[in-house]
TORSEDREN-850445 format. One line per field, with one value per residue (C-alpha): residue in three letters; x, y, z. Coordinates in pm, 1 decimal. Layout:
N
r	c(ALA; ...)
px	c(X; ...)
py	c(Y; ...)
pz	c(Z; ...)
This chain:
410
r	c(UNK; UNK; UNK; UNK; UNK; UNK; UNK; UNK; UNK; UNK; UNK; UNK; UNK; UNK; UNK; UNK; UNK; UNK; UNK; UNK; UNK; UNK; UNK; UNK; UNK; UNK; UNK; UNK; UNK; UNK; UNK; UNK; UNK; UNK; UNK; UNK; UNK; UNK; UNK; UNK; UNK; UNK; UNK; UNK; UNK; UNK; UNK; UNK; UNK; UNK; UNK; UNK; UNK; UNK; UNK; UNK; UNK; UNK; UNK; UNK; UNK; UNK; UNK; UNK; UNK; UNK; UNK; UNK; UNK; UNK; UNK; UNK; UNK; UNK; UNK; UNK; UNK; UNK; UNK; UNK; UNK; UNK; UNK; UNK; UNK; UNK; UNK; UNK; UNK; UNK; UNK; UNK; UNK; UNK; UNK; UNK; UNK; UNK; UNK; UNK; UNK; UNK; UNK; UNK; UNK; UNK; UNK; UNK; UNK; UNK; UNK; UNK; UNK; UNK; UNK; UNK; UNK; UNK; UNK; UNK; UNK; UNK; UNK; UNK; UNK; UNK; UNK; UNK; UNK; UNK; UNK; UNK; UNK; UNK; UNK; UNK; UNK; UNK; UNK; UNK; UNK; UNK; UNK; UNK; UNK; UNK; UNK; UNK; UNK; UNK; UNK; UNK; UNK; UNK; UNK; UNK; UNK; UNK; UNK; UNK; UNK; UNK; UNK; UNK; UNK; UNK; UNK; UNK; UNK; UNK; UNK; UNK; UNK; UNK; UNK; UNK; UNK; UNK; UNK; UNK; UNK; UNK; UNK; UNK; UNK; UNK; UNK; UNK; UNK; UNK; UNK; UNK; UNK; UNK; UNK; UNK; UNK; UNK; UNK; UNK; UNK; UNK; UNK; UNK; UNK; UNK; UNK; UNK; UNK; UNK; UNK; UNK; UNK; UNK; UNK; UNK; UNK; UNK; UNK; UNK; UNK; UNK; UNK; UNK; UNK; UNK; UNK; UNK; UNK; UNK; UNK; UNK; UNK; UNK; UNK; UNK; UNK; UNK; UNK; UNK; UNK; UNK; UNK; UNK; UNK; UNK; UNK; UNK; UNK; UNK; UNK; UNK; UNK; UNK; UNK; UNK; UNK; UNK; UNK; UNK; UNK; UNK; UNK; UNK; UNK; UNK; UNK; UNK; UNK; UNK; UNK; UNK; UNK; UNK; UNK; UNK; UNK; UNK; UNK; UNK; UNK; UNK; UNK; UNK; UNK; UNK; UNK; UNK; UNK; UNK; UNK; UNK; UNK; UNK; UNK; UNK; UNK; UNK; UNK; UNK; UNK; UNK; UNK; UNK; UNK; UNK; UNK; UNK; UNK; UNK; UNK; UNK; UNK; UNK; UNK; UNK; UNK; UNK; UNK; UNK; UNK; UNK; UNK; UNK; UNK; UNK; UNK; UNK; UNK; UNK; UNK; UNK; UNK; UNK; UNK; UNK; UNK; UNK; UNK; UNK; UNK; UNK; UNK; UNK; UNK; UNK; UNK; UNK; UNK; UNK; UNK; UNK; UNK; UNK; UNK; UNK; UNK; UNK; UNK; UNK; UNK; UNK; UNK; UNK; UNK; UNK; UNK; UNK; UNK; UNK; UNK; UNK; UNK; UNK; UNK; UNK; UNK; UNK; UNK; UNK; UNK; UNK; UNK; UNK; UNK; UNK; UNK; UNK; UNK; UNK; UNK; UNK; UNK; UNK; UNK; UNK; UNK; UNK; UNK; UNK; UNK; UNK; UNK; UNK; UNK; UNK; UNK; UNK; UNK; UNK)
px	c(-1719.7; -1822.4; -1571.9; -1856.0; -1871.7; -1663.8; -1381.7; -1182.0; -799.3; -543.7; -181.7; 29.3; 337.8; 712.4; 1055.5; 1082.7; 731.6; 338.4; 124.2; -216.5; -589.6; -946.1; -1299.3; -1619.6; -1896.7; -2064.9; -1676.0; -1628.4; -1305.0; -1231.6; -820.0; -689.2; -394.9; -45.0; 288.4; 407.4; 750.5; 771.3; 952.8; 687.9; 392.4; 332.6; 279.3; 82.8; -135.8; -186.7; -294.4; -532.2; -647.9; -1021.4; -1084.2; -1363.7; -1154.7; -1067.6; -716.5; -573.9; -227.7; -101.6; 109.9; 499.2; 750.6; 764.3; 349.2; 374.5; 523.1; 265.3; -16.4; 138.4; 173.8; -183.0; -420.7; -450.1; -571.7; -861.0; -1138.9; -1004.4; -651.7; -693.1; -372.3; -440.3; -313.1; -139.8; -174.5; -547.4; -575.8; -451.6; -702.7; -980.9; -901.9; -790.7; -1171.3; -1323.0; -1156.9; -1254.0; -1603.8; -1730.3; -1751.1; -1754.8; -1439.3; -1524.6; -1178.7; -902.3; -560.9; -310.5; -138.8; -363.9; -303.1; -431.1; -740.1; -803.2; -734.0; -964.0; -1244.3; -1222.7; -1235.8; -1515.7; -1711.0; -1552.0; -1369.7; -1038.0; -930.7; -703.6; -457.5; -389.0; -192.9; 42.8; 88.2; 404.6; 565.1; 477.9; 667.8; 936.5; 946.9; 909.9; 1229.2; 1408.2; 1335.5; 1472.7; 1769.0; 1844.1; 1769.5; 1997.6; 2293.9; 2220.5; 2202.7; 2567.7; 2718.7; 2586.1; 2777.1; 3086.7; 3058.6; 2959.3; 3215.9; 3470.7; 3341.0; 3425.1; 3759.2; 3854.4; 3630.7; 3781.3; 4194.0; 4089.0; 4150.6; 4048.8; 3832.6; 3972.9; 3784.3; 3541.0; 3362.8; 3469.0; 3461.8; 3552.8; 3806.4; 4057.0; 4055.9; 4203.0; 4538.4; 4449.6; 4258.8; 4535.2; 4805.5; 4675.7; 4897.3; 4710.4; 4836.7; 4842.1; 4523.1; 4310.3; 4529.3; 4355.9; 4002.3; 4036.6; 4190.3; 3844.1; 3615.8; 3723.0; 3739.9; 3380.6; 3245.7; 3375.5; 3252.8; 2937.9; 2881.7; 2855.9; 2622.3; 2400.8; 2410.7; 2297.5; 2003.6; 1926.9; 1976.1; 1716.4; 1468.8; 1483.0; 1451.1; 1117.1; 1006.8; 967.4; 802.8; 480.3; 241.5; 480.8; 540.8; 183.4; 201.1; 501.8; 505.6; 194.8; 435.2; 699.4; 501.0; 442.0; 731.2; 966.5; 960.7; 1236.6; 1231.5; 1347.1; 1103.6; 820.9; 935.0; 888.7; 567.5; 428.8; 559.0; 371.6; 43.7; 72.7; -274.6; -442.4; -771.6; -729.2; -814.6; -1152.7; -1040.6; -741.4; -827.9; -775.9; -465.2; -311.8; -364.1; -235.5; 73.1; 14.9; 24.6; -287.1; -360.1; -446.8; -775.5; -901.1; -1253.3; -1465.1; -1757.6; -1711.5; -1362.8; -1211.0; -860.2; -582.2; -248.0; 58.8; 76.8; -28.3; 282.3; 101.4; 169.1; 413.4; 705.4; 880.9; 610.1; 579.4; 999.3; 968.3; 721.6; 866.2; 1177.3; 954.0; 791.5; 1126.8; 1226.4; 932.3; 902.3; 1252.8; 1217.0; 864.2; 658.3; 357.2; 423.4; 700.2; 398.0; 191.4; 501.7; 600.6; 210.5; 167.4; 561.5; 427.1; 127.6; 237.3; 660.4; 819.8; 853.2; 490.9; 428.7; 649.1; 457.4; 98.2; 283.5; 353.7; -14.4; -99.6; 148.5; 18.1; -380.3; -264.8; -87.0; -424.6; -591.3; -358.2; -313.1; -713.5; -835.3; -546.9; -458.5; -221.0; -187.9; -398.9; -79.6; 154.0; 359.1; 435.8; 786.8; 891.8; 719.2; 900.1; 1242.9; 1146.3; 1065.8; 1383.1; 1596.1; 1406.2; 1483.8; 1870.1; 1864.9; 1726.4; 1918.6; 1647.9; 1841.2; 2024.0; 1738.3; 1461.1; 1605.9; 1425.3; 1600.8; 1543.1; 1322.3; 1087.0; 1096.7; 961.0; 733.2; 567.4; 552.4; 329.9; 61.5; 45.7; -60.1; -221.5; -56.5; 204.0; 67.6; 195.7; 534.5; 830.3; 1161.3; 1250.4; 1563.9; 1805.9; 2073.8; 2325.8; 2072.6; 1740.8; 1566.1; 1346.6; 1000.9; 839.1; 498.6; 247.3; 47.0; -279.8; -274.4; -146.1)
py	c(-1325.7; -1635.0; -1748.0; -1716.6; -1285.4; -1141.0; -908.2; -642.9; -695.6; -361.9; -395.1; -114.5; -254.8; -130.2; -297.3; -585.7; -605.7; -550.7; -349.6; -520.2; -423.5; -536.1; -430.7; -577.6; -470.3; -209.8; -101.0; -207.9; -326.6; -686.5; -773.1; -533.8; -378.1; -576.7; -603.4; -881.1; -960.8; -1017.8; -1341.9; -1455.0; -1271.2; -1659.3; -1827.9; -1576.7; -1578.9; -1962.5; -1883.4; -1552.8; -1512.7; -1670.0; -1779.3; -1524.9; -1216.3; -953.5; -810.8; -427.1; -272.7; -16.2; -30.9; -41.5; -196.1; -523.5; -540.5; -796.8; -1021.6; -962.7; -1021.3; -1332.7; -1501.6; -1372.8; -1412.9; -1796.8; -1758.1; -1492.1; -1433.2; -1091.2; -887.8; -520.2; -298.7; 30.0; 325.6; 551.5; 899.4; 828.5; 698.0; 1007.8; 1240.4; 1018.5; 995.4; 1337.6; 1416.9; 1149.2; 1286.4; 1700.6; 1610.2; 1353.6; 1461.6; 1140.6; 1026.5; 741.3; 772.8; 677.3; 945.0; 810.2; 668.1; 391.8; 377.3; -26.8; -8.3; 353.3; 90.3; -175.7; 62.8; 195.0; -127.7; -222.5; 55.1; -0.5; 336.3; 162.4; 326.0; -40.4; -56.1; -359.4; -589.0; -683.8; -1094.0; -1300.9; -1219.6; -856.8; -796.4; -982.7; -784.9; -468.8; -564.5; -647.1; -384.0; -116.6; -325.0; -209.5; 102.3; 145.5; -22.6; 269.4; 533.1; 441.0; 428.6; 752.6; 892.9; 711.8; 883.4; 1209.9; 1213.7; 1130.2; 1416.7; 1669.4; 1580.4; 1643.8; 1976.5; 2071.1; 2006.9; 2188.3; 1869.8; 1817.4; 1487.1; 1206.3; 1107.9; 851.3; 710.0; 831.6; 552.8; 304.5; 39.8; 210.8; 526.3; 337.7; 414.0; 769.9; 796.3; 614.6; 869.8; 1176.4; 1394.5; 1396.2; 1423.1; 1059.0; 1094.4; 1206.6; 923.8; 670.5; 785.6; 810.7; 422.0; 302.0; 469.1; 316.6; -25.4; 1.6; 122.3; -159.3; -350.5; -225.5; -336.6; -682.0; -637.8; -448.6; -688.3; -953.1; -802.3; -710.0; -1049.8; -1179.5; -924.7; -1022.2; -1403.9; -1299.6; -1119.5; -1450.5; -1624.2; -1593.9; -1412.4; -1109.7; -1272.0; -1249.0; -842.0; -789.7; -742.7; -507.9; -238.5; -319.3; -195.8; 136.4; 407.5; 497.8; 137.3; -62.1; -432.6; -250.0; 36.5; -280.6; -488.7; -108.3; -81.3; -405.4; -435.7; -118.0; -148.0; -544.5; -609.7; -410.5; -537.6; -293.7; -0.9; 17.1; 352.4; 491.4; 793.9; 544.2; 449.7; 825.0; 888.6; 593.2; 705.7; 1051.5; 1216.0; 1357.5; 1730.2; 1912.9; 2051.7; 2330.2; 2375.2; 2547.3; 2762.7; 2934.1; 2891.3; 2599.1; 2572.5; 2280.0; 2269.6; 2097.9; 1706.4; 1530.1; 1332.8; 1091.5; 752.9; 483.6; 725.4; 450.0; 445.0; 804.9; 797.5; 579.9; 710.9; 1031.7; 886.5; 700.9; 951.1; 1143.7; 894.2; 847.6; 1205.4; 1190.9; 910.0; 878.3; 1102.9; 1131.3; 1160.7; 1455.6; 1654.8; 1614.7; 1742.8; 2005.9; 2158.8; 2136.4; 2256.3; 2558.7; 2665.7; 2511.2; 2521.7; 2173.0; 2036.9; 2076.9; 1882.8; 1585.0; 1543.7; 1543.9; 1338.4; 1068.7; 1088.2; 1064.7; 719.0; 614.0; 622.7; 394.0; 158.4; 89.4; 64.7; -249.4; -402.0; -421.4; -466.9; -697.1; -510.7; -400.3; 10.5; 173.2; 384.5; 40.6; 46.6; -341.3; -341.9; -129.7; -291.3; -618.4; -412.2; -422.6; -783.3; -854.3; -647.2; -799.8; -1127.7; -1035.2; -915.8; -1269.6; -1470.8; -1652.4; -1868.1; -2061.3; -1981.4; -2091.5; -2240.8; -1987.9; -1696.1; -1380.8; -1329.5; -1672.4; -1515.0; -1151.9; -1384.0; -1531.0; -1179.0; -990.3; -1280.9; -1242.4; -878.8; -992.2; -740.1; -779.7; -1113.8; -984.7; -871.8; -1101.0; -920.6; -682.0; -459.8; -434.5; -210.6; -367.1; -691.5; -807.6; -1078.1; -1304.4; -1363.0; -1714.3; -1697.9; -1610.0; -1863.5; -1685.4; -1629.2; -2020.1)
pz	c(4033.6; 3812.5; 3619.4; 3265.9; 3319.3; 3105.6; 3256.5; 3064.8; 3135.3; 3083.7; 3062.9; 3081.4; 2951.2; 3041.3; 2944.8; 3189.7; 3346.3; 3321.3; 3541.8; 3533.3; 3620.4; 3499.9; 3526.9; 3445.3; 3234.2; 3516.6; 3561.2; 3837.5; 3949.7; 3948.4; 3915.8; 4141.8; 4005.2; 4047.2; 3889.2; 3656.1; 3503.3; 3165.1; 3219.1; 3488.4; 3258.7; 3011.8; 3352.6; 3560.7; 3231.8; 3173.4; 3555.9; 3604.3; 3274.9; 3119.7; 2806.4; 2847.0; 2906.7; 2681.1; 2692.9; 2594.8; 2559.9; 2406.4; 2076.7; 2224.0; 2110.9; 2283.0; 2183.3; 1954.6; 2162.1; 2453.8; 2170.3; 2062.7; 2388.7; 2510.9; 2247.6; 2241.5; 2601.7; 2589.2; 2392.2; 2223.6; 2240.2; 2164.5; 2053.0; 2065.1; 1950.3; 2216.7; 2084.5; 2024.6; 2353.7; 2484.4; 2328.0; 2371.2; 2747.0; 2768.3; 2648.2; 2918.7; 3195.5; 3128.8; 3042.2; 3314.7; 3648.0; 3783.8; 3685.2; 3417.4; 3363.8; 3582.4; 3602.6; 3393.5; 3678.3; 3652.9; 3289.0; 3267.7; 3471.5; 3232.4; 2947.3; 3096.6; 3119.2; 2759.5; 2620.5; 2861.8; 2689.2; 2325.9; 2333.5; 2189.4; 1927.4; 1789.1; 1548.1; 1279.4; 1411.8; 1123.6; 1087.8; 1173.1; 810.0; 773.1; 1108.3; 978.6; 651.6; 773.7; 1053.4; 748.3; 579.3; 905.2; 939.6; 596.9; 666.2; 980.5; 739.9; 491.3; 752.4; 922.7; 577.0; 451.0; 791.2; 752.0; 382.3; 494.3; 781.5; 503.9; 316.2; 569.1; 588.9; 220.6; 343.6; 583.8; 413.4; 120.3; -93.7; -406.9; -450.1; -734.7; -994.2; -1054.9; -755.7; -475.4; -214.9; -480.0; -395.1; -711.5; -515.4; -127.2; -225.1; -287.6; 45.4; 262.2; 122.9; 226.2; 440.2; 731.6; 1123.4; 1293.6; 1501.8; 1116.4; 950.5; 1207.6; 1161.6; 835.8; 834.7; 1048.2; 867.1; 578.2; 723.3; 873.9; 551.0; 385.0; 627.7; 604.7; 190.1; 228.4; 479.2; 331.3; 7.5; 204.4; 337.4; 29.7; -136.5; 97.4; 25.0; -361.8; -251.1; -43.6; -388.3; -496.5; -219.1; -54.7; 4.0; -139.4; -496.7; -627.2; -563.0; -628.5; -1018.6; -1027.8; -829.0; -1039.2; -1391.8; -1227.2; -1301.5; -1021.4; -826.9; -839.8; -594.9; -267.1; -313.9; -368.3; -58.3; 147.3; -27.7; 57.5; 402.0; 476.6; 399.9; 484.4; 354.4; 62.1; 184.5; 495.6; 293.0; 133.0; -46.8; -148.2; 26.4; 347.8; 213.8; 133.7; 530.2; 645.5; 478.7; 625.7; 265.3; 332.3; 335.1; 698.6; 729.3; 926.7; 947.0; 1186.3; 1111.2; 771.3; 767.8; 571.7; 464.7; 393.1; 450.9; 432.1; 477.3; 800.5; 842.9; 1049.2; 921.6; 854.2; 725.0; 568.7; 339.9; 278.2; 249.0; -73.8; -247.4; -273.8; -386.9; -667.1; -758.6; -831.8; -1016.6; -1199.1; -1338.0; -1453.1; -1654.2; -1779.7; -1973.0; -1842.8; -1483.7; -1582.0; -1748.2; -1453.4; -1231.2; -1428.2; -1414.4; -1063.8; -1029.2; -1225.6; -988.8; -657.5; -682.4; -695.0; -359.4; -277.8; -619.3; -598.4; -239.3; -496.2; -738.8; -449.3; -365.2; -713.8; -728.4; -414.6; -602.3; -852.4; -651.5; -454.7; -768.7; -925.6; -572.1; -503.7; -898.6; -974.4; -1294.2; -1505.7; -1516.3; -1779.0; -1869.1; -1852.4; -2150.7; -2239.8; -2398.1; -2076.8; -1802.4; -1948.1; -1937.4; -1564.8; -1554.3; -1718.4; -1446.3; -1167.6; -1335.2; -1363.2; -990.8; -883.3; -1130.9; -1211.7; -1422.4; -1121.9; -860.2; -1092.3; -1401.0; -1606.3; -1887.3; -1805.1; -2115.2; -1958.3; -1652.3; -1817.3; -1989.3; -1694.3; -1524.8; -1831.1; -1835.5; -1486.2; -1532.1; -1870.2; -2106.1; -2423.8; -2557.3; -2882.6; -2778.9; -2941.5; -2863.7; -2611.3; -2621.3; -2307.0; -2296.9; -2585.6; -2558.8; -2722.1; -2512.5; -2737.8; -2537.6; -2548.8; -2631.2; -2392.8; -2231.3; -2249.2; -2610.2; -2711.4)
């Protein structure tokens, strides 16, 4: 085969090798298939592979790297998406006698041949720093979820003694000496000694990460999105850094209707014939996303006005766990609207989105990281989004902040 034809590379990719297979554009087999190892997989590459080729895999979790170390050799790397793979080869198989398809023991040839006949269903593949976020951002996440088990498994114990819980916060460092005197057998007394040690173990960990996602708030690309989540009701930084590192790119989504099933808070449809009927969410998305913005949007109907009204009418026809779920889509609308637009909200309220400004200002300590006050810092944030030109002082808790004048309207 010349070395100018194009060939259609699969790789069917496992934890410590590669099974690979190619076709050409009549399908017809020209790599037959053969086993790599990961480690040998950069050097059997620089080797086999033609700047002419194009390469699929599916989306697992050592992808990335495979894409990163194949996709300045070939013309084209394809990730595609497994479960759509299935039903699209699934389909293939029952409908063509002939066997266009391969049985899924061949899984990279059956690969190969989609892409030869662009059947691959791919999915985004999320830059260097989006895949670093989003890490972040689960590392967190796993932090969270052993301390809320340490907690609960703390919990049980006072549940299960019959004891009566102090006051005050519960886990606080005041209430160790309360813990560590229980009357408790030996073997309880040293679980109940570890837990405690790995959940304070566990804090400053979790701080740190944390710390670091507020410094990326401030760098790029995240900084220039960053304050048109934080206007909106119900987002704090965290829930912003989750929010970003999600959808990645706004640009992705031409609609927010796009957007809503990406984060699988779509509705299911049934149609067929003269029968059509929703139902509950798809749940087919990143759930990370889907996580947060139901926690925003409980937040945001406690606090905020107009969001509670449009909870509390929904709550009334549709009970309220169905309509925090439509309040999250409803959230989820506007934050595709003042990512693409580059807007402030039309419902942005200027004294309180610079109450945000000012917290997100406090949480960075802007004044050592930046050499900024808080109340410059707010400053800078509003002409960004273009609103409260006119506003002078903002109060904080027992504080008023004096605002510099705004840049736009000097």
């Amino acid at each position: 085969m010349s070395n100018s034809q194009k060939r259609y590379v699969g790789l069917d990719v496992h934890k410590h090798y590669v099974m690979v297979g190619a076709v050409n554009a009549a399908q017809e087999t020209v790599l037959p298939p053969r086993k790599v190892s990961l480690l040998e997989l950069e050097g059997w590459a620089k080797k086999y592979l033609r700047p002419t080729d194009e390469v699929v895999l599916e989306a697992t979790t050592n992808a990335w790297y495979v894409y990163d170390l194949l996709e300045p050799l070939v013309a084209r790397v394809v990730v595609g998406h497994p479960p759509l793979i299935k039903l699209i080869a699934a389909a293939v198989v029952k409908t063509d006698k002939k066997d266009t398809m391969i049985p899924s023991t061949s899984l990279r040839t059956g690969l190969a041949k989609l892409l030869a006949v662009n059947m691959i269903p791919a999915v985004w593949v999320p830059p260097a720093h989006v895949r670093e976020l989003r890490a972040l951002i689960n590392h967190r996440q796993r932090l969270i979820g052993q301390q809320t088990r340490l907690k609960n498994q703390l919990r049980s114990l006072l549940h299960r003694q019959h004891l009566a819980p102090p006051g005050g916060q519960l886990f606080a460092a005041a209430n160790r000496p309360w813990w560590l005197g229980l009357n408790l057998s030996p073997s309880e007394k040293l679980r109940l000694r570890q837990d405690l040690t790995l959940l304070d173990q566990l804090a400053p960990l979790i701080a740190e990460v944390e710390a670091e996602l507020q410094r990326l708030s401030l760098a790029e690309p995240w900084a220039p999105d960053v304050p048109y989540l934080l206007q909106l009701p119900g987002i704090g930084l965290l829930t912003a850094m989750t929010i970003l590192s999600a959808i990645g790119q706004i640009d992705r989504f031409p609609t927010a209707k796009k957007l809503i099933g990406y984060a699988g808070l779509g509705a299911k449809v049934h149609a067929s014939g003269l029968t059509h009927r929703t139902g509950g969410i798809t749940k087919q998305g990143r759930r990370e996303l889907r996580r947060v913005l139901v926690e925003a949007a409980w937040t945001a109907v406690r606090y905020d006005q107009y969001w509670q009204d449009q909870f509390e009418s929904l709550a009334y026809r549709i009970g309220p766990e169905k309509a925090i779920v439509a309040i999250a889509r409803k959230l989820l609308v506007v934050i595709w609207h003042v990512l693409t637009a580059r807007v402030a909200d039309r419902r942005a309220a200027p004294q309180q989105v610079a109450r945000y400004f000012i917290h997100w200002g406090r949480q960075l300590r802007v004044k050592s990281t930046l050499g900024l006050k808080a109340s410059e810092f707010a400053r800078q944030q509003l002409d960004r989004l273009g609103i409260g030109q006119e506003l002078e002082q903002v109060p904080y808790g027992a504080v008023t902040y004096r605002l510099p004048p705004s840049a736009s309207s000097a």
